[in-house]
N, C-alpha and C positions, 0 to 999 in steps of 0.2 A: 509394203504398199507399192503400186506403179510406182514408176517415176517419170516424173514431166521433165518436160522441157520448153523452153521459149521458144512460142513461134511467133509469127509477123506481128507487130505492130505490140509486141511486148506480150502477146496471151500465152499463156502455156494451154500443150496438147499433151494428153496423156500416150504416152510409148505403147505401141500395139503390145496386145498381151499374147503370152504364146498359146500354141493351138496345143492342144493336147496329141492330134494327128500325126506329131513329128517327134514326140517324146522318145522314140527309140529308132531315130534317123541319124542324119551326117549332120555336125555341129553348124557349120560353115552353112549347108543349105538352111537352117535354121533360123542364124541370124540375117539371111537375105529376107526372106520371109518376114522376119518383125521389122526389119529396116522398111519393106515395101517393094524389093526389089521385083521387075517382071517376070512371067515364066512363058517361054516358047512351048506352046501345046501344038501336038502335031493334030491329026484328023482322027486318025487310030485313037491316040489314046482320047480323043474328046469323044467320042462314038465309045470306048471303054465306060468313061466315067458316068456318059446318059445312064448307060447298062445298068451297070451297079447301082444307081441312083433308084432304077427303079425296083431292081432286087430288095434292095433297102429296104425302103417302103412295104412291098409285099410283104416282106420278113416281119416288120413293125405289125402292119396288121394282122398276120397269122398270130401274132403272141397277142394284142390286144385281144381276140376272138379265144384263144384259149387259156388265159388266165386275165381271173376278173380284177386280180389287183397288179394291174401292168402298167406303166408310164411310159412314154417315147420320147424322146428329142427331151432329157431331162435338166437342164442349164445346171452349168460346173463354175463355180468361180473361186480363186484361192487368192487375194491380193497379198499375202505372206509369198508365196511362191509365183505371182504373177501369172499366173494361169487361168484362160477363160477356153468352154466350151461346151457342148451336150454331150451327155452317155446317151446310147442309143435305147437305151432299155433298162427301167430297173422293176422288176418284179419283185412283190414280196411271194416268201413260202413259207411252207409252215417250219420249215429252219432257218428262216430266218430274208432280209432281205436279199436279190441278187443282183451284183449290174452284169449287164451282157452287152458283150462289142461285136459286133454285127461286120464281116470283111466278104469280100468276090474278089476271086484271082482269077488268072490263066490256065487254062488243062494243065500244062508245063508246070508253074508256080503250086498248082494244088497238089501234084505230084511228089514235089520235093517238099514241100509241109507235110505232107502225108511219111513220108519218107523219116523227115529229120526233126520233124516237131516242128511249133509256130514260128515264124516271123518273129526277129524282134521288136520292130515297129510294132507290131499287131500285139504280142507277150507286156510290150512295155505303155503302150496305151492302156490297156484292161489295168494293169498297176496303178499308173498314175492315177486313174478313175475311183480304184479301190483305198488310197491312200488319203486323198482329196474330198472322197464323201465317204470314210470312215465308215465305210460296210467292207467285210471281213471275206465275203465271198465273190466270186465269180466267174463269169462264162464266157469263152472265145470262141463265136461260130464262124466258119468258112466255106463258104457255099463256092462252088466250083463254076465258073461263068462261062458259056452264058447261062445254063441250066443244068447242072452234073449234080455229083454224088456232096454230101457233106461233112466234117470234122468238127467235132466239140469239145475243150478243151476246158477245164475247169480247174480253178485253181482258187488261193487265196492269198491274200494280202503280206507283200514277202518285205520283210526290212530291209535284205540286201538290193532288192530290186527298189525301195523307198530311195535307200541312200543314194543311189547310182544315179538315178533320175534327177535329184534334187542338187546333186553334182552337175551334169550335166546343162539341166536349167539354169544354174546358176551363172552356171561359164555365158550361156546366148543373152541371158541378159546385162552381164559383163559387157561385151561384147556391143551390145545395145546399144550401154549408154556410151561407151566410146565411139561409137559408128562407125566401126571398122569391123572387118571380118576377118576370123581363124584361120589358121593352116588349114591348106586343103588334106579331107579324109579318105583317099584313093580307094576305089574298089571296083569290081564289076559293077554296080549301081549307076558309077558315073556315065556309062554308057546308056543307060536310059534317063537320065534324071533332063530335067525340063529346065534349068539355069546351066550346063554345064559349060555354056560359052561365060560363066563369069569367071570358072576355073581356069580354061585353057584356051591357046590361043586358035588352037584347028582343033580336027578332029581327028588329023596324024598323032597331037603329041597328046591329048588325052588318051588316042588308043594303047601307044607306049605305054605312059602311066599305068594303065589302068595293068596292060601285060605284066610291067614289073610288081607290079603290089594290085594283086588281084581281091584279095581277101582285105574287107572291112578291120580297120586296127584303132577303135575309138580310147580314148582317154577320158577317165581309167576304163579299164578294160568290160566287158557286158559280165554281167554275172550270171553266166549258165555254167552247170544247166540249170532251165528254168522248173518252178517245183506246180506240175499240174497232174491232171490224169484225166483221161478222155473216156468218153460216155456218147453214147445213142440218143439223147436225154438234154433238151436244153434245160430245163430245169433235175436239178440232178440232187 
């Protein structure tokens, strides 16, 4: 179940629940996020996120139009594991139900998912979704922004990927209710991430950082490789 806490004048508020969006991020940006902390958006990326907003959307309605038993924006709640959110899609087919997670990157970023497989962010979302509403399959599509080529990845429901996740949650809610934040999780990332003045104190000694330990090292460690297989085919 959440857990409360006392606020003014003796009421308890319930603890933000976590976003499913961050399920396979950096732990430390996590707990800023359910604590309420602010994020520094630069113009680039709020001009990115319109983009993709409306990608999204289009995406939603091409699948309403092509299958007639299609749901959008489908609300996720697990108060056992404190998670609230929507799957973007869950179709049924005739093997059965599917959720599908709907992502837009960079030319750059599609490149190297093309290259090296999903995101983990993106691999560990579609889990958490498949875990949480106990359908057994599903679909990670990646449209290439602002208008490029696409990747579909489909997979199903991995215990290794359960456990990791369910570790992980556990820690930001830890975390939570003490209301303090984790060691910092150093990597390339930090250079674009939109909190990282809560990390460091310039942007000399995050660039450091970031040079000596370039590569993401979460605890426990990601469980790839991740088990899918890519298809032409959102519905596969």
């Amino acid at each position: 179940m959440p857990v409360e806490k006392a606020g003014r004048g003796g009421k308890k508020a319930k603890e933000r629940a976590f976003p499913p969006s961050l399920a396979g991020g950096c732990l430390r940006y996590a707990v800023m996020d359910v604590l309420g902390f602010g994020r520094l958006i630069d113009k680039e990326s709020m001009a990115a996120m319109r983009a993709g907003t409306a990608l999204h959307k289009e995406f939603q309605q091409q699948l309403r139009q092509d299958y007639a038993m299609c749901s959008v924006e489908v609300p996720l709640r697990d108060n056992a594991w404190g998670v609230s959110g929507r799957m973007d899609a869950l179709v049924e087919t005739q093997a059965g139900p599917l959720v599908i997670e709907y992502k837009t990157v960079r030319p750059e970023r599609f490149q190297a998912i093309r290259e090296n497989g999903p995101l983990v962010g993106h691999w560990a979302q579609l889990q958490l979704y498949l875990v949480l509403s106990s359908v057994s399959k599903g679909a990670l599509v990646v449209d290439e922004r602002p208008r490029g080529d696409r990747l579909i990845y489909h997979g199903q429901q991995d215990p290794v990927w359960s456990t990791w996740l369910q570790s992980r949650i556990a820690a930001v809610k830890q975390y939570q209710v003490q209301r303090k934040l984790p060691p910092r999780e150093v990597s390339l990332a930090c250079l674009s991430c939109d909190r990282w003045r809560r990390c460091f104190a310039s942007e000399e000694e995050r660039d450091r950082q970031v040079r000596e330990h370039p590569v993401w090292d979460p605890n426990p460690p990601v469980p790839l490789p991740a088990r899918y297989h890519t298809s032409g085919d959102v519905v596969s």
